[in-house]
C-alpha positions as CSV (number, residue, x, y, z in Angstrom):
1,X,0.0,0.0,0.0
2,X,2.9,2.5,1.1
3,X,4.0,1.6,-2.8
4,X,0.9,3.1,-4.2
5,X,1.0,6.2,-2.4
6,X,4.5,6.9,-3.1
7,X,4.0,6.3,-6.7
8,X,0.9,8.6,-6.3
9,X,3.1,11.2,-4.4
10,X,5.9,11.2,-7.1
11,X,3.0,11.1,-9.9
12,X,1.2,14.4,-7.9
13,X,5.2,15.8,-8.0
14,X,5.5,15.3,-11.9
15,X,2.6,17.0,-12.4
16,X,2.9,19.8,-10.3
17,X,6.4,20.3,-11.5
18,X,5.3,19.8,-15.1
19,X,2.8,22.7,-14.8
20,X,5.0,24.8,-12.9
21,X,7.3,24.5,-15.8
22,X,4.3,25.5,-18.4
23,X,3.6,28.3,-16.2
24,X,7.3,29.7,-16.5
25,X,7.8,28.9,-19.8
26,X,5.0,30.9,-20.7
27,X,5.6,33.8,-18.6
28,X,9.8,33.2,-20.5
29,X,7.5,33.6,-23.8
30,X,5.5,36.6,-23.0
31,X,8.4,38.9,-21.6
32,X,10.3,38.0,-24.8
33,X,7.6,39.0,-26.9
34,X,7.3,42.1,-25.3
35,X,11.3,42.6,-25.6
36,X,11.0,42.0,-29.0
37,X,8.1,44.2,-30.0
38,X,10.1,46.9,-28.3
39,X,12.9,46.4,-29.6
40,X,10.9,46.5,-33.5
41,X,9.1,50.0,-32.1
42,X,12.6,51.4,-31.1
43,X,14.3,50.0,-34.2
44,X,11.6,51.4,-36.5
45,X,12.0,54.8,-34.5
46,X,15.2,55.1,-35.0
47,X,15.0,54.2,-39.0
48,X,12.6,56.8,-39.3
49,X,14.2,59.4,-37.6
50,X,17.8,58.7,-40.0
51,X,15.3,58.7,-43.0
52,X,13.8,61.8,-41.9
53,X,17.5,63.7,-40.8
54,X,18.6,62.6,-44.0
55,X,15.4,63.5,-46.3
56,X,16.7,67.0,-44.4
57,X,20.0,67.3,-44.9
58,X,19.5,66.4,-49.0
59,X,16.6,69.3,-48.9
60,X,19.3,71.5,-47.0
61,X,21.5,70.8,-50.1
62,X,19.5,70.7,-52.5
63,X,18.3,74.7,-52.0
64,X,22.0,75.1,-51.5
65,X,22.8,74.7,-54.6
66,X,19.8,76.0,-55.9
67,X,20.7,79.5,-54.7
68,X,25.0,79.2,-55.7
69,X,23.6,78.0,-59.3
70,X,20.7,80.6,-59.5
71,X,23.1,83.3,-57.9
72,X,25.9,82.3,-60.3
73,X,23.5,82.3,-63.8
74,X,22.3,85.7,-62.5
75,X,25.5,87.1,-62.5
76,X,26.7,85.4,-65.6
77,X,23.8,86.9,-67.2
78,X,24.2,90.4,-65.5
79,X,28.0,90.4,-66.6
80,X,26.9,89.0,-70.1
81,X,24.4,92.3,-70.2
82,X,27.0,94.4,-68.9
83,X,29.6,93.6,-71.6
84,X,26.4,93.9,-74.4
85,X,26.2,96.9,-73.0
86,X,29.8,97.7,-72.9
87,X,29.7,96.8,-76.7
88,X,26.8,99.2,-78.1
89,X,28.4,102.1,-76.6
């Protein structure tokens, strides 16, 4: 009879232990999805924010050199009317 009920006691154990295990391996599974999904929402922050420093430093350049070649044909063609100019007189 004390064999049954040991059995029993170490059949109650693995079950008990079996669960417990479940249990934390589950909670193991949850925390790691939340790391992750942070980890994607910090990731994707970050990309965004290059993209968006970078969209801003090609507009900053691009108006840059808008204005030298704007400022440079204006005076080409200001010098080029001057020298017209020059020329009829």
């Amino acid at each position: 009879m004390l064999g049954n009920l040991g059995k029993l006691a170490a059949d109650g154990l693995a079950y008990r232990t079996e669960k417990a295990t479940e249990g934390a391996v589950h909670a193991v599974e949850e925390v790691v999805k939340e790391v992750v999904e942070h980890a994607k929402e910090v990731g994707e922050k970050a990309v965004a924010d290059a993209l968006k420093r970078a969209q801003e430093s090609g507009d900053k350049v691009v108006k840059e050199v808008t204005e030298k070649v704007t400022h440079t044909v204006t005076d080409a063609v200001t010098h080029a009317a001057e020298g017209l100019g020059r020329l009829g007189q």
